[in-house]
C-alpha positions, 0 to 999 in steps of 0.5 A: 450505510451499506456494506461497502461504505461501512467499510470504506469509512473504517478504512479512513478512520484507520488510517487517519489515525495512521497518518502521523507515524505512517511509514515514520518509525525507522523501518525501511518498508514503504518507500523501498517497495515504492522505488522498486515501482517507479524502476519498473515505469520510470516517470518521465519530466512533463508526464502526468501522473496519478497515484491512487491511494498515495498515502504520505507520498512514497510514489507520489513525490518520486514521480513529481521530482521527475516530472517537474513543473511542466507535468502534473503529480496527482495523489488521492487518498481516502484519508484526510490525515494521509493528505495532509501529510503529502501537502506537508511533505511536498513543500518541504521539498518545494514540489509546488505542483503536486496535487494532493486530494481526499478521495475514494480510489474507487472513484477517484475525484480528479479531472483530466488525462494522465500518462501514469496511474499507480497505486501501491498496496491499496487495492486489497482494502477496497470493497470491490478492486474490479470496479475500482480498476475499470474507474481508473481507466476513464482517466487514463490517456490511450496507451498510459501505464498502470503499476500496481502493487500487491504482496506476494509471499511473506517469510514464514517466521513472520508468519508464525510472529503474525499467528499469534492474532489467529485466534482473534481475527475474523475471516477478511483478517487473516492475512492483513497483507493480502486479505486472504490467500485465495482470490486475486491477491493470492497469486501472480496469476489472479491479479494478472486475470483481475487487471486484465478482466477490467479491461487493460492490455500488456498485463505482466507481472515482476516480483521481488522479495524485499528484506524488512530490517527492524532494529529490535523486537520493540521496533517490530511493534511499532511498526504493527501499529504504524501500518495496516497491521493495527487493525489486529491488534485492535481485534484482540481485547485490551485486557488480553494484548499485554499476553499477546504482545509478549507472546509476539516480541518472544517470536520475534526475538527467537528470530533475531541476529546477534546485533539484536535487529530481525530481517524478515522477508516480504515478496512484493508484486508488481503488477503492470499494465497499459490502458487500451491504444 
């Protein structure tokens, strides 16, 4: 197995073992970022979209309830569990017409032309974002839209809440949001520099800063270990996590309101653009 599946079948089995609680633990943190997204590509009734990376459907089944019947709703995830729980939540929401897929997002296993590709929070976990951009320009009809999102600056309380796993983390760790301030992902301009290197036109950026509300320093915890994030948790020993999380819930109650609840903010990157005409 080389370096780049290794690493792709981890990212799997996370988030197969995410799927469940994924975006599901009371913290409105996923789908706010999603909407901003579709607010900068509004999806239009008969398009065909394609989410890379859907997750449980954030963008996905936005996108489907606007393009209806007549378009075409595509999500392909690494995650066989993540599938399962887009199918799960389309039909309750009666959206016979998406199309829910296991597949590597860097070589997206769907067929056809679409309108609109978005991926959200996916490209930093890929072995090679380069090559899975230019994958995605093959299905893309002249002039369709691209939408991704990426993290941008993080509070700096969050940021000494997440210092307590320096110690533990190895080097592609030590920013879960970005993998690593340097490189694309560090700024507007290097993924501007990355999308437009694989060979998309009209590259622009919009940011925003979202502010994340956790009812409770526990809630807080919850939501590590519901998202990416348990990745760190996993990298510090069992026998010394009850010290770590004390440590970190003590951050993050020195952080809290009078209600009790903390709000931290997350800067979010959209980074847009078309396939070539």
């Amino acid at each position: 197995m080389t370096d780049a599946q290794d690493q792709t079948a981890r990212i799997a089995g996370l988030f197969d073992a995410l799927s469940t609680s994924y975006d599901a633990v009371g913290v409105d943190f996923f789908q706010p970022i999603a909407d901003g997204l579709l607010a900068q590509m509004p999806p239009r009734a008969g398009e065909r979209w394609l989410d890379v990376g859907c997750g449980r459907g954030a963008v996905l089944l936005r996108a489907a309830e606007v393009v209806g019947a007549e378009g075409r709703a595509v999500g392909v995830d690494i995650s066989a569990g993540m599938v399962e729980q887009t199918r799960a939540l389309a039909a309750e929401r009666g959206l016979d017409h998406v199309e829910a897929v296991v597949g590597d997002a860097t070589a997206p296993s769907v067929s056809g032309e679409f309108d609109a590709v978005a991926s959200s929070l996916v490209l930093f976990f890929l072995p090679d974002p380069a090559a899975a951009l230019r994958s995605w320009l093959p299905l893309m009809a002249p002039g369709a839209r691209l939408g991704v999102v990426t993290f941008g600056p993080i509070d700096p309380r969050w940021q000494q809440v997440d210092s307590v796993f320096e110690p533990y983390l190895p080097p592609a760790m030590r920013d879960a949001r970005t993998s690593g301030a340097a490189g694309p992902f560090g700024s507007d301009a290097g993924m501007e520099r990355l999308v437009t290197d694989a060979g998309y036109a009209d590259v622009r950026t919009v940011t925003t800063e979202l502010p994340v509300r956790f009812a409770d320093p526990e809630r807080w915890h919850a939501f590590t270990w519901s998202v990416g994030q348990r990745q760190m948790w996993l990298s510090v020993p069992e026998e010394e996590r009850p010290a770590v999380r004390a440590e970190a819930l003590h951050r993050v109650a020195s952080y809290a309101d009078p209600d009790g609840s903390v709000t931290f903010t997350q800067g979010v990157r959209y980074t847009l653009a078309t396939s070539p005409a």
